[in-house]
N, C-alpha and C positions, 0 to 999 in steps of 0.2 A: 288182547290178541295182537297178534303179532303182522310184520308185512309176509312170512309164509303162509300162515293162516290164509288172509286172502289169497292168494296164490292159488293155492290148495282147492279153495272154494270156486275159483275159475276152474279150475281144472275139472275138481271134483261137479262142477253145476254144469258142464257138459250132459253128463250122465243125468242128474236132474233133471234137466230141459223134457230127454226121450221119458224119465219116467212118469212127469205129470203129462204127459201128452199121451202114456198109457192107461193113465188115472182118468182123465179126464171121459167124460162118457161121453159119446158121438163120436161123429167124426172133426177134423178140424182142417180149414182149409187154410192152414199157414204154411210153409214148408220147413223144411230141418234145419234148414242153415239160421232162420228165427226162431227156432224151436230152442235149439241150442243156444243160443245166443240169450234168450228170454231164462234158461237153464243158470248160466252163467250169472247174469243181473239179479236174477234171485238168491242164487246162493251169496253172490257180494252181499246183496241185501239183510240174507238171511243171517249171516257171520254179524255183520256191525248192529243187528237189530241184538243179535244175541249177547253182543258184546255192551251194548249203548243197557240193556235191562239187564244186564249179569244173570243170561239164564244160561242154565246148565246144571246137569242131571250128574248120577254117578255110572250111569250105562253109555258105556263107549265101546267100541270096534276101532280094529287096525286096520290101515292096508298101506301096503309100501312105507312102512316103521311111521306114519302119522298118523294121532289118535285120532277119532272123533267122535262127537256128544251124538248121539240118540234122536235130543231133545234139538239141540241145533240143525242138524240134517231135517226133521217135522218139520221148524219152521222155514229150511230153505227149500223143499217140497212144497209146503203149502202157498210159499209167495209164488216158485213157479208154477203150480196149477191156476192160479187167482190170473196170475201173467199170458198164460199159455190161453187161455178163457176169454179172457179180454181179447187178447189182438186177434184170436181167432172171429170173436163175432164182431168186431171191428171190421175184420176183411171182408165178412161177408154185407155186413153194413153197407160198404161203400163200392163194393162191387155193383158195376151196372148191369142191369137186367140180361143187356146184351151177351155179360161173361156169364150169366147163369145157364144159358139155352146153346152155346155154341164151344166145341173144344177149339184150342189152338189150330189144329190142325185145318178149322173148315177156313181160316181167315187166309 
């Protein structure tokens, strides 16, 4: 793969981030801007996992004249749902009692 490819995978793992955080069951108490961002890391991750095991299918889709594998976009979903999952019960982990019972607003 190439340095477009990653490119790509930044770009394209925006859209990732929102769609494992619509996968994901519950709610999540992370916001967008790490949502995305968690979107983005995965799909990087997912592109050099995909590339470091040579996986790749023969089902691919266009969009804006760039191909892409099926089987690559699966695994750059599934790291960001796995991603999105984590830091979400992280957040809520380490949130103190106090943020659970009070909005911003009452401080």
């Amino acid at each position: 793969m190439q340095f477009q490819d990653y490119l790509a995978a930044i770009i394209f793992g925006a859209i990732i981030g929102i769609v494992a955080r619509v996968i994901l069951p519950g709610r999540q108490s992370i916001g967008i801007i790490l949502t995305v961002l968690i979107g983005m890391g995965a799909a990087v991750a997912g592109t050099w996992a995909a590339d470091r095991w040579e996986l790749s299918s023969d089902k691919h889709f266009t969009v804006s004249g760039h191909n892409y594998d099926w089987l690559v976009v699966g695994v750059q979903v599934g790291i960001a749902v796995v991603g999105v999952g984590l830091a979400a019960a992280l957040t809520r982990l380490f949130r103190s009692d106090d943020d659970h019972h009070h909005s911003h607003y009452d401080r």
